[in-house]
Backbone as numpy.savetxt, mean C-alpha at the origin, in Angstrom:
# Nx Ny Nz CAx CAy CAz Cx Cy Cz
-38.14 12.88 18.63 -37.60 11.55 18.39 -36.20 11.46 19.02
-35.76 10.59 19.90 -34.50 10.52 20.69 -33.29 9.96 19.53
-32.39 10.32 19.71 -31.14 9.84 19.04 -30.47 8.57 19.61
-29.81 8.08 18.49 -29.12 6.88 18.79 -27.48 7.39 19.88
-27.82 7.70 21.24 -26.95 8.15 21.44 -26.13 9.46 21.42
-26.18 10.17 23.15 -25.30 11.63 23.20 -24.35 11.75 22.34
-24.20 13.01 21.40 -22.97 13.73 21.35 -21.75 13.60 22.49
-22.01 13.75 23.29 -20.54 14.07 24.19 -20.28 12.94 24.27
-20.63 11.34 24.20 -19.81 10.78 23.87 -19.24 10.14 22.69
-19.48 11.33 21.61 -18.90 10.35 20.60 -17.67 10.32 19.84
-16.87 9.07 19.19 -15.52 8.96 19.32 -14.88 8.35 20.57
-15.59 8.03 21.61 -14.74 7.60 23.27 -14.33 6.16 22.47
-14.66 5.15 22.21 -13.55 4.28 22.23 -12.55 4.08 21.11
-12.82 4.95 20.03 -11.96 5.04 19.00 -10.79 5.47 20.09
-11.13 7.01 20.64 -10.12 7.91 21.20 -9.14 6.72 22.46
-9.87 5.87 23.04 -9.45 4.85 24.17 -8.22 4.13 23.92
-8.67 3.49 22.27 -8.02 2.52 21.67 -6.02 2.79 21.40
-5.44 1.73 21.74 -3.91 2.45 21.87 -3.37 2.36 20.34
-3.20 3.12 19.92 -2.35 3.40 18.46 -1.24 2.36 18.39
-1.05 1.68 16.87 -0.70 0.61 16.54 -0.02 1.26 15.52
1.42 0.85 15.24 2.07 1.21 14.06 1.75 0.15 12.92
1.65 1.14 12.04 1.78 0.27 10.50 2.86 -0.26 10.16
2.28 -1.70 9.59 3.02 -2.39 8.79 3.79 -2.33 7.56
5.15 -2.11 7.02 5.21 -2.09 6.09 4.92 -3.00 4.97
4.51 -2.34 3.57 4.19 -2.65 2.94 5.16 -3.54 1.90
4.48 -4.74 1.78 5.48 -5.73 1.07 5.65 -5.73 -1.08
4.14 -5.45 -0.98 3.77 -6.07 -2.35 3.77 -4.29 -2.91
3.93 -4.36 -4.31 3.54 -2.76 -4.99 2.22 -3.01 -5.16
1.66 -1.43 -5.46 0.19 -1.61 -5.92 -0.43 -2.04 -6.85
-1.46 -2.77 -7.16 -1.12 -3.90 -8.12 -1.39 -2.86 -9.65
-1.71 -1.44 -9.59 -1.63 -0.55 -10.95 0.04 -0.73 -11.50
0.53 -0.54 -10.47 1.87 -0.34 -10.81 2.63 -1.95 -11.10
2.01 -3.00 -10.37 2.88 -4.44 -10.66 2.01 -4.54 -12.15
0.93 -4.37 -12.35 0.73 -4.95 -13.80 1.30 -4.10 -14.46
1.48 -2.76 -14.96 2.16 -1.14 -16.08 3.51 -2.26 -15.49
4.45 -2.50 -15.08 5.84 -3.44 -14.82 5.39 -4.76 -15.79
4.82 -5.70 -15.48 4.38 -6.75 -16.14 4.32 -6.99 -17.39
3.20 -5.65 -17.82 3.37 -5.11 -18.72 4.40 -4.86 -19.86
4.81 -4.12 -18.87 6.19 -3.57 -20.12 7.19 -4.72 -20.04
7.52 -5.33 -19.05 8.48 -6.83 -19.66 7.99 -7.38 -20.17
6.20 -7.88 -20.63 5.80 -8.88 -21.54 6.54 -8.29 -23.02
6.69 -6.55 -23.07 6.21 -6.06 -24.13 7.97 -5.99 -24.84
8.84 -6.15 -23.55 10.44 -5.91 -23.98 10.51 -7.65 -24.87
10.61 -8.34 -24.13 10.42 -9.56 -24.51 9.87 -10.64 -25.83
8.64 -9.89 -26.01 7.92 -9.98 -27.29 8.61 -9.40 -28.51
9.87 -8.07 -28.08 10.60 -7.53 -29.17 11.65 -8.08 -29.14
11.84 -8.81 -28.56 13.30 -9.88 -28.10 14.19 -8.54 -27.60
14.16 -7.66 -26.63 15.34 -6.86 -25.91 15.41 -7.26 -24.70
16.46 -6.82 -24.45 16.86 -7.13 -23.27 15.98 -6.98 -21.92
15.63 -7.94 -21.13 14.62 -7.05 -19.77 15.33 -7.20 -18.05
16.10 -6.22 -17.70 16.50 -5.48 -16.56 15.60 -6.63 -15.66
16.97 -6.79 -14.72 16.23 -7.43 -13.22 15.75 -7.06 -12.75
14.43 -7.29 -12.00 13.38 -6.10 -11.36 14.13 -7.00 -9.90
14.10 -5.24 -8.86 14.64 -5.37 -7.65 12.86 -5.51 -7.11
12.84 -6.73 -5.94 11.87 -6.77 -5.34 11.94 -5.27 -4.12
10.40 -4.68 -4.32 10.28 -3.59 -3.47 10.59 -3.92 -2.32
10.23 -5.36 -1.68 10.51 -5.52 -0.07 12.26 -5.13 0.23
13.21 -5.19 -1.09 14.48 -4.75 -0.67 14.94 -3.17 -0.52
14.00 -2.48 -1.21 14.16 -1.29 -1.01 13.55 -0.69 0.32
14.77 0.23 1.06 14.63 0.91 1.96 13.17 2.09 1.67
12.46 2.31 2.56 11.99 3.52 2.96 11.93 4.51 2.89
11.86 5.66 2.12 12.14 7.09 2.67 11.57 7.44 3.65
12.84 8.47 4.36 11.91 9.13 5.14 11.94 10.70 4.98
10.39 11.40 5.40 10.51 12.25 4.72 9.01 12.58 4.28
């Protein structure tokens, strides 16, 4: 039974294709924006105080 296609070429136009840098990421992951959400519904509901949340898009990068 013939194959869909040689081995030796496979991967050629993945390998062709020119590498594209990633985008940084704007939004947190949404596990982590709701556990945040979260816990200010939960400061709030006890009437304490709830800390300005710094938007992630202002935080720098590590590198590393």
């Amino acid at each position: 039974m013939p194959s869909h296609g040689s081995l030796t070429k496979a991967g050629k136009v993945r390998n062709q294709t020119p590498k594209i840098p990633a985008k940084p990421k704007r939004n947190l992951v949404p596990r982590v924006r709701n556990r945040r959400e979260y816990w200010i519904r939960q400061r709030k509901a006890q009437g304490l105080p709830v800390p300005p949340v710094v938007p992630p898009s202002s935080i720098k990068a590590r590198k590393g």
